[in-house]
C-alpha positions in Angstrom: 113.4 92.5 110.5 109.7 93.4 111.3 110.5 97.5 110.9 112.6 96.7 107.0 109.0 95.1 106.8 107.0 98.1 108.0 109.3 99.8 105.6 109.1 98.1 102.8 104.9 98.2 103.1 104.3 101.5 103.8 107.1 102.2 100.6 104.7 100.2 98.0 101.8 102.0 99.5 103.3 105.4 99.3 104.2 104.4 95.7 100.9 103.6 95.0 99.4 106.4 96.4 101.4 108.9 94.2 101.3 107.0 90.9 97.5 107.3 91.5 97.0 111.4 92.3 100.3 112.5 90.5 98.7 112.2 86.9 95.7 114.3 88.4 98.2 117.5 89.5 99.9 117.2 86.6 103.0 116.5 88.0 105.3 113.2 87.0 105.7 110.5 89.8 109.0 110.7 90.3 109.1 114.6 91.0 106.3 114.1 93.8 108.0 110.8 95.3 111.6 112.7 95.5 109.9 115.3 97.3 107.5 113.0 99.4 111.1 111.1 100.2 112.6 114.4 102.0 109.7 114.9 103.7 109.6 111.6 105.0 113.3 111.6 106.1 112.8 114.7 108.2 109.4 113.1 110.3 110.8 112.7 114.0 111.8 109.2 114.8 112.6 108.4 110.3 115.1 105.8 110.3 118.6 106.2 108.1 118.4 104.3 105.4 121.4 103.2 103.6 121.2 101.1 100.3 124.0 99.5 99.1 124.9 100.6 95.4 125.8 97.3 93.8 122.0 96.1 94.7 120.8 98.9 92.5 122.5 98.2 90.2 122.2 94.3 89.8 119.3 94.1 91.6 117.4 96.7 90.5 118.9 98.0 87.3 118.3 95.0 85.2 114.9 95.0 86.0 114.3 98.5 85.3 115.4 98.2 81.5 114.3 95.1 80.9 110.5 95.9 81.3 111.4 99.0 79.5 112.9 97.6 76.6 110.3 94.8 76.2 107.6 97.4 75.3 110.3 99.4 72.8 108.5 98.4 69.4 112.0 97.3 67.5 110.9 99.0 63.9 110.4 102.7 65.6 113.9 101.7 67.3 115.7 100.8 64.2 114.4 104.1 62.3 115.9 106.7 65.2 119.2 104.3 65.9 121.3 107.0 64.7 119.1 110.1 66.7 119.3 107.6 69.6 123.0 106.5 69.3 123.7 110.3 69.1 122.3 110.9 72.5 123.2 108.0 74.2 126.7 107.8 73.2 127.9 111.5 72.1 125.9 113.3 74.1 126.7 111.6 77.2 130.6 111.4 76.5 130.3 115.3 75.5 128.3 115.7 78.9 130.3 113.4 80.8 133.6 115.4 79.8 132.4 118.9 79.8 131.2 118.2 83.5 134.1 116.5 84.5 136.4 119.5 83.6 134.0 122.4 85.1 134.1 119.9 88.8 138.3 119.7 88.4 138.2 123.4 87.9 136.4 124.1 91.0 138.1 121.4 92.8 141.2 120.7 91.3 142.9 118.9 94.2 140.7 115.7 93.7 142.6 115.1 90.3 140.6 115.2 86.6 140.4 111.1 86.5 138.3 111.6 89.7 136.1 114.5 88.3 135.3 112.5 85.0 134.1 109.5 86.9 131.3 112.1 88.7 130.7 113.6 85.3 130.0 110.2 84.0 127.8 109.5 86.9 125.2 112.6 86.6 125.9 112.6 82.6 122.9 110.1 81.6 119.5 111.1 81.4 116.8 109.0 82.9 113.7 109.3 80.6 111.6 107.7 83.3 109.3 111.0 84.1 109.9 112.3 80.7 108.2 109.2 79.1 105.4 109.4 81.6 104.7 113.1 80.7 105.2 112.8 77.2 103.0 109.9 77.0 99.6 111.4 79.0 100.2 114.6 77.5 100.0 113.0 73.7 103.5 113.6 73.1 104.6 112.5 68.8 105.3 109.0 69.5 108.5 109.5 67.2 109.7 111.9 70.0 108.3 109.6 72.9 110.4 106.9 71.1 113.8 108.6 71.1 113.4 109.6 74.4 113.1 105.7 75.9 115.0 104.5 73.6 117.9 107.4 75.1 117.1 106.0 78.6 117.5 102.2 77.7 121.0 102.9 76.3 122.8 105.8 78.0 123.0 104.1 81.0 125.6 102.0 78.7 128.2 104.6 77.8 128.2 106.3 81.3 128.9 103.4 83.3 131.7 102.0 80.8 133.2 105.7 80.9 132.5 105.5 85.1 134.7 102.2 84.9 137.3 103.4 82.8 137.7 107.1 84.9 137.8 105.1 88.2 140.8 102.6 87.1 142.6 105.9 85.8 142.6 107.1 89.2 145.2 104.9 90.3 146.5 103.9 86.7 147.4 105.5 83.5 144.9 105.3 80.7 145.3 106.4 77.0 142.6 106.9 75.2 143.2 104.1 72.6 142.5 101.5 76.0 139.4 103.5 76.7 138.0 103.5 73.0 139.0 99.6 72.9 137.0 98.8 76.0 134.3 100.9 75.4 134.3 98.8 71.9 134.1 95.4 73.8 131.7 96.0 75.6 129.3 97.3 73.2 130.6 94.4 70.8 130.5 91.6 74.1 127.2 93.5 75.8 125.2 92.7 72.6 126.6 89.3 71.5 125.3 87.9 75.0 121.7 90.0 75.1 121.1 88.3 71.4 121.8 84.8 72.4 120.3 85.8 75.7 116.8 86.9 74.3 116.5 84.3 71.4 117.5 81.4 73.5 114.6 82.5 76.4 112.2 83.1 73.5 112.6 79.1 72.2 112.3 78.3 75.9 109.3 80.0 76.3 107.9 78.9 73.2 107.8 75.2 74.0 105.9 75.9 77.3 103.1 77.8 75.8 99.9 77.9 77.4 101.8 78.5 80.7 102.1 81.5 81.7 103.1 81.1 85.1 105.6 79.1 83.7 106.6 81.3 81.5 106.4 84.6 83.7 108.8 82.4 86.0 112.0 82.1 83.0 111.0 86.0 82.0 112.3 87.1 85.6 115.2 85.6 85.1 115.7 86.9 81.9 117.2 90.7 82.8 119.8 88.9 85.4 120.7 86.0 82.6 121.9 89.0 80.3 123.6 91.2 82.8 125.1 88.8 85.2 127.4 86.7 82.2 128.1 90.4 80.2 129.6 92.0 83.7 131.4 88.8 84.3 133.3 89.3 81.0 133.8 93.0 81.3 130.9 93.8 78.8 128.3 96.3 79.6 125.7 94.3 81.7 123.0 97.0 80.4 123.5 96.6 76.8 122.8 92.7 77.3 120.0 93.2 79.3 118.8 95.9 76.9 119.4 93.7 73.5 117.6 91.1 75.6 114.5 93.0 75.9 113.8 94.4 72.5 114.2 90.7 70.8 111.9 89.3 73.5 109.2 91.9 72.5 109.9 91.6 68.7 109.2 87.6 68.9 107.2 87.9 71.5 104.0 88.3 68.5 104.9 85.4 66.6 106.2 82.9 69.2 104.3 83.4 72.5 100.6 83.2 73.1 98.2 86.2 73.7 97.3 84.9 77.6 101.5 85.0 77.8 101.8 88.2 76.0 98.5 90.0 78.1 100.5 88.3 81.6 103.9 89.2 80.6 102.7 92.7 80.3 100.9 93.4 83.5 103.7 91.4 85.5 106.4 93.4 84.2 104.9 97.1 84.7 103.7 96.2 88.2 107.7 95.6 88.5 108.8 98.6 87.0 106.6 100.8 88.6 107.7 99.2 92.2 111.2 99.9 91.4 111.4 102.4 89.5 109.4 104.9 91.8 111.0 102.9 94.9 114.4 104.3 94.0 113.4 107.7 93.6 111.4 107.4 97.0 114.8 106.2 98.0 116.3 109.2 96.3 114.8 112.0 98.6 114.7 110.1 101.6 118.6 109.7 101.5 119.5 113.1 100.8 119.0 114.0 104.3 122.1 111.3 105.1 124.1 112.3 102.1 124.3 116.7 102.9 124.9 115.2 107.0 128.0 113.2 105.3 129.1 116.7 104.3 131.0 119.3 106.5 128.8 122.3 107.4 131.0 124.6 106.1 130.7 122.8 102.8 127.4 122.2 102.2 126.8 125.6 100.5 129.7 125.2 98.1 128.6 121.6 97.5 125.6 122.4 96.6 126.2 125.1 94.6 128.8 123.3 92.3 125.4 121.1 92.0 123.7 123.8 90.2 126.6 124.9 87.9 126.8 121.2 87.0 123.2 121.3 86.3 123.8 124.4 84.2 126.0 123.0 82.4 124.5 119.2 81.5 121.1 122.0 80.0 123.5 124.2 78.5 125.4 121.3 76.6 122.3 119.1 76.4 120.2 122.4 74.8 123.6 122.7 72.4 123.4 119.5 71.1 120.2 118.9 70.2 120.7 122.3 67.7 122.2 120.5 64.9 120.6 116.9 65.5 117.2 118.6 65.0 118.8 119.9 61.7 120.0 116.7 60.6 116.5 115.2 61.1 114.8 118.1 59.4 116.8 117.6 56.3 116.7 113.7 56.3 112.8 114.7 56.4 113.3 116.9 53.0 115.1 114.2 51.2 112.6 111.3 52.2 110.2 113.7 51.0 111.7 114.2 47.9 112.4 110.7 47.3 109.3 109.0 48.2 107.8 109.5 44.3 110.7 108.0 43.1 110.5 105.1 45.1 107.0 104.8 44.8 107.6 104.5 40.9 110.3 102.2 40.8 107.8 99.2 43.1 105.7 99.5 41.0 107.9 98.9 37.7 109.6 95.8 40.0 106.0 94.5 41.2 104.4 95.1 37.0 107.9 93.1 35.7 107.2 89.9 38.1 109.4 87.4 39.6 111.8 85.5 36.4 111.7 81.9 36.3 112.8 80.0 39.3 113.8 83.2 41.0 110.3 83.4 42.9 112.0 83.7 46.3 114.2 86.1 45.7 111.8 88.5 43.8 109.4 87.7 47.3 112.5 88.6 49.2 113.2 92.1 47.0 109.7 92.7 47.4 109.4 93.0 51.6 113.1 94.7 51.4 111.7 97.2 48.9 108.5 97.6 51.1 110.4 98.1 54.2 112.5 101.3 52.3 109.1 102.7 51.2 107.3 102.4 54.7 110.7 104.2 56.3 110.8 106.8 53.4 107.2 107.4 54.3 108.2 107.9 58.1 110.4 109.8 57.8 108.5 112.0 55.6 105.6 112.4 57.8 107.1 111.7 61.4 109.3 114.9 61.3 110.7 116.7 64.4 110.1 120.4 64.8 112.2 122.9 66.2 109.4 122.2 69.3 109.7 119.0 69.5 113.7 119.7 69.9 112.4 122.2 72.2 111.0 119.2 74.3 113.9 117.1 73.3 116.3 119.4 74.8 114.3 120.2 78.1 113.8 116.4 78.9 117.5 115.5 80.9 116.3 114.4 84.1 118.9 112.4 86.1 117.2 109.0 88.2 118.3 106.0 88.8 121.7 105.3 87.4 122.9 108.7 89.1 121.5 107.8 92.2 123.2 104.2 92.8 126.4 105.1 90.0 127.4 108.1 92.9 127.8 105.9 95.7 130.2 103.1 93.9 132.8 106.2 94.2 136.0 104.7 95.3 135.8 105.7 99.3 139.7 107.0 99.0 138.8 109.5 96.8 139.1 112.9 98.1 136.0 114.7 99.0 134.3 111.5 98.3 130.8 113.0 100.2 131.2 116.2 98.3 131.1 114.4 95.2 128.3 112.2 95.8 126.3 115.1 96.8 126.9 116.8 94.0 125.5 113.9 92.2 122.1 114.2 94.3 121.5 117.7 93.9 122.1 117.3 90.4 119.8 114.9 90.2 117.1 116.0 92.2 117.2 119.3 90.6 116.7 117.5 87.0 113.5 116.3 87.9 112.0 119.1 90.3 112.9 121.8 88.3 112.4 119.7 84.3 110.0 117.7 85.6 108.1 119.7 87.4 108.0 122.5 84.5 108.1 119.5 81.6 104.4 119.5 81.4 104.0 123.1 81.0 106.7 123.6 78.7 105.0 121.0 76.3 101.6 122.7 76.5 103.3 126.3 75.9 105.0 125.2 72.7 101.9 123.3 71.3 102.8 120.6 70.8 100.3 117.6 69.7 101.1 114.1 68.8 99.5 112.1 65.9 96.0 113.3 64.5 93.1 111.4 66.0 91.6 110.8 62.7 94.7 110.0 60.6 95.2 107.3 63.8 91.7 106.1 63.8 91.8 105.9 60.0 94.8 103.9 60.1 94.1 101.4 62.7 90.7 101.0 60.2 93.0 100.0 57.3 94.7 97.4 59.6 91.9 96.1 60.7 90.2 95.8 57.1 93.7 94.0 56.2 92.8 91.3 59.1 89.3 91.2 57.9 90.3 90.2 54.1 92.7 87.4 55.2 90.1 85.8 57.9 88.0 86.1 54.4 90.7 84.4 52.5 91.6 81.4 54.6 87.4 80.3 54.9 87.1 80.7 51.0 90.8 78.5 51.2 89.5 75.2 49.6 92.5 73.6 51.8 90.7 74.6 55.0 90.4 71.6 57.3 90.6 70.6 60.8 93.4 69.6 63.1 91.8 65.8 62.2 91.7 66.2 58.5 87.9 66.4 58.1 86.0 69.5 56.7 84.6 72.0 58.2 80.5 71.7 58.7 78.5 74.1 55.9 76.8 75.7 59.1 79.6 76.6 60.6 81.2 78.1 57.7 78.2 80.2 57.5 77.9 81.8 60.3 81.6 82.3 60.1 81.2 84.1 57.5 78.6 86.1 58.6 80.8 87.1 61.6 83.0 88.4 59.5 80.7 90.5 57.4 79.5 92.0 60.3 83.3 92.7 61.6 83.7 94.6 58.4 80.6 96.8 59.1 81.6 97.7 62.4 85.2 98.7 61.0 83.1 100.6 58.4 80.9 102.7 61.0 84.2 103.0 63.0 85.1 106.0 60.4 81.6 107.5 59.7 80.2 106.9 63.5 83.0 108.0 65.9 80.3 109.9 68.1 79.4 108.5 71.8 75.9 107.8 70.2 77.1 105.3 67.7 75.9 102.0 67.4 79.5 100.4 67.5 79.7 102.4 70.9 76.3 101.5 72.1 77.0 97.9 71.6 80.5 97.7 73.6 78.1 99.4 76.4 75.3 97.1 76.1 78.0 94.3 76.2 79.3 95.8 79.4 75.8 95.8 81.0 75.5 92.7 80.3 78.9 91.0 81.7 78.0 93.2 84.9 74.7 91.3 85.4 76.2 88.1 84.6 79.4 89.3 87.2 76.6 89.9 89.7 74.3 86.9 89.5 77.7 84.9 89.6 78.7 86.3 92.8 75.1 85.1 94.0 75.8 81.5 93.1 79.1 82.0 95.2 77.3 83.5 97.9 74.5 80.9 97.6 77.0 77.9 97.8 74.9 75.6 95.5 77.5 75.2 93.1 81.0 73.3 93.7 84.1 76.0 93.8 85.5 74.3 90.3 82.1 74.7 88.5 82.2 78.6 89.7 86.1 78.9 89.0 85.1 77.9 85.7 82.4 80.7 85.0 84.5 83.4 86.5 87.1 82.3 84.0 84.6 82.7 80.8 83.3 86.0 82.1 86.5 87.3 82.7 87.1 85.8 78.9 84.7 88.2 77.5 85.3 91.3 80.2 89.0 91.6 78.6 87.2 91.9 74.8 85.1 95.3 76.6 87.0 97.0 78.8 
């Protein structure tokens, strides 16, 4: 029990330990920890380490894509659904089959139902590493977007098509039963995720102010969807998934901001532990998966890994061709129709709501709104033949290979071949696209969002924030929670506040430079918390003050560090 111990704390420190120097070579986490994994299984005296599947994949898993998908913003989501469903569900059943019939060619005597459950195992991409590249290297976030969103819900279709290959290995399965359980669970996977997330969200709600309380329910959340949706037959990811994006779309209106600011930091100390533990876990069992294999077959094993490899880019590259197209022209058309639209809100917002139709016309308004902030993204948020470039180049296989190989059926024949298969395919993914991710991105050119156009934009926000705070104290049904009015000093200075906010927002656009005032004040404010941080830690070391009178403190200037840092 001690050495799983050992194990576990020299894993977290390992993980730690890359995720820290990995973004200083240039190179994603997960590449380095695969490869830090095989050389740790090859140190004299490494234990084998065997992982049972089903934990990855209902312990882990759910996990994974919950903390994922809670940090999907829902709008950016709902505009690329098609792009998305493309990838996640045609390209991964185009993948899934294509691979499946090159593996029964070269090995025809483990049967085709056999071959299309391995090409449904290496046929999802994890966007894990290409995320984290795309991200540090200023990656559009349109194209960032697609790419998570692609890694949230692929992991769907492959296992349902992994289920439905392995019960045709010992059954007959027309394709009507596979297209009507692929359709329940979709239809079943989301139904439970909805009630899932919105029924944790009221939960949560009524114990704001909590957030250990809180934090506690939002663990349970991922295994609440998945467990119920795998008991019915559904897809336990979809739930979980569906789960995750309504918990961050409510989580704004309905949780508080120390909730929201725990919730975060809880849940990517999580995802980076098991995300980057898996593939740790990756490299250090390939060493046990080529011993499972005959010597003699190794070679062949492994190179039916790099054909398959060749083929997911090949098909992968293929694909993306005509969806690039298909966004290039919905980019023309919103283009076109954005004057159009523009004119016909304003004739609706100049003819005013009819008489007691105020609601409605409200209601017509936002919808109308909606359709001309969409039309405007997709005018402007285009993706270039690069960014399919980048699109196309970014298939890495992770997790779901890794644990989806070894739920194999163990009477299949050349079980160990195929599950090796699945590792090199896997491993290569993200050595070889990882590894050479980065460079292709900077040898194409490709730049996310001008720096001014965001800075200018945030500015407009902000000045929309400004002009309501302005609003409610010139409200002349402002009161307090008792009913009484507000003090005329306190109103004042209020307002002054305020003013000064707007200033700041002003100098924001005209004063970017280091030598700013806005900048020089943040620093000046960061001096200060530091000397107040350090005469604090003086009264602790003094002990003149009682622990609660210090715990106290510590909380306010750790209030005002958050605001500064």
């Amino acid at each position: 029990m001690q050495e799983w111990a050992l194990l576990a704390v020299v894993a977290v420190l390992i993980i730690v330990a890359v995720s820290y120097f990995a973004p200083k070579l240039g190179v994603a986490a997960p590449v380095l920890l695969v490869l830090v994994g095989m050389g740790c299984s090859q140190l004299p005296g490494a234990p084998h380490l065997f992982v049972e599947p089903e934990w990855i994949l209902v312990i882990v898993l759910p996990p994974i894509l919950y903390s994922a998908a809670v940090n999907v913003p829902v709008v950016d989501f709902r505009r690329d659904f098609s792009t998305i469903g493309s990838l996640s569900v045609l390209l991964v059943a185009v993948s899934a089959f294509g691979t499946g019939l090159l593996i029964w060619w070269l090995v025809p005597d483990i049967g085709f139902a056999a071959a299309l459950a391995l090409g449904a195992v290496i046929s999802p991409p994890d966007a894990v590493a290409a995320t984290s590249i795309g991200k540090r290297l200023g990656l559009p976030p349109r194209l960032v977007t697609i790419l998570e969103g692609e890694g949230l819900v692929n992991d769907a279709t492959a296992l349902v098509l992994l289920r439905t290959a392995v019960v045709a290995i010992t059954a007959s399965v027309t394709f009507g039963d596979a297209l009507g359980d692929f359709a329940y669970a979709v239809a079943v996977g989301v139904a439970i995720g909805f009630v899932v997330g919105l029924v944790s969200v009221w939960v949560r709600s009524k114990i704001q102010g909590q957030p250990v309380l809180t934090t506690a329910i939002s663990f349970v959340v991922p295994f609440l969807a998945f467990i119920p949706a795998e008991e019915a037959h559904a897809s336990g990811v979809l739930a979980v998934v569906i789960a995750g994006l309504i918990t961050g779309h409510l989580s704004a209106r309905r949780f508080t901001a120390h909730d929201r600011i725990s919730e975060r930091t809880n849940w990517r100390t999580i995802q980076l532990l098991l995300e980057n533990g898996v593939f740790l876990l990756m490299g250090f069992e390939l060493t046990a998966v080529i011993g499972a294999v005959a010597d003699e077959g190794v070679l062949r094993t492994l190179m039916i890994g790099v054909l398959a490899t060749a083929t997911l880019v090949l098909l992968r590259g293929v694909f993306v061709i005509p969806l690039i197209a298909m966004l290039r022209r919905q980019q023309r058309r919103a283009d076109a129709f954005t004057g159009k639209l523009d004119s016909f809100l304003d004739r609706f917002l100049e003819r005013g709501p009819r008489p007691g139709e105020e609601k409605r016309y409200d209601r017509g308004v936002r919808a109308l709104q909606r359709k001309q902030a969409d039309v405007a993204f997709y005018a402007s948020e285009g993706l270039s033949w690069r960014g399919g470039a980048v699109l196309a180049w970014s298939g890495m296989r992770g997790v779901v290979t890794l644990a989806a190989a070894q739920t194999l059926p163990t009477d299949v024949p050349h079980r160990d071949e195929l599950v090796l298969i699945a590792f090199t395919v896997a491993i290569l993914t993200l050595v070889v696209q990882g590894g050479s991710l980065p460079l292709v991105i900077k040898w194409l050119g490709i730049r996310g969002n001008d720096e001014e156009h965001g800075r200018r934009e945030y500015a407009r926000l902000a000045n929309e924030l400004v002009v309501a705070t302005q609003d409610l104290l010139a409200s002349p049904t402002l009161c307090r929670e008792n009913g009484d009015s507000f003090t005329d000093d306190v109103l004042e200075r209020t307002r002054e506040r305020t003013v000064m906010m707007s200033e700041n927002i002003e100098k924001m656009l005209v004063e970017p430079e280091p030598d700013s005032e806005m900048h020089q004040h943040r620093e000046l404010q960061r001096l200060m918390l530091d000397a107040q941080q350090n005469a604090l830690l003086d009264a602790r070391a003094g002990g003149t003050y009682s622990s609660h009178t210090l715990e106290k403190a510590q909380n306010f200037v750790d209030s005002f560090s958050v605001r500064f840092n």
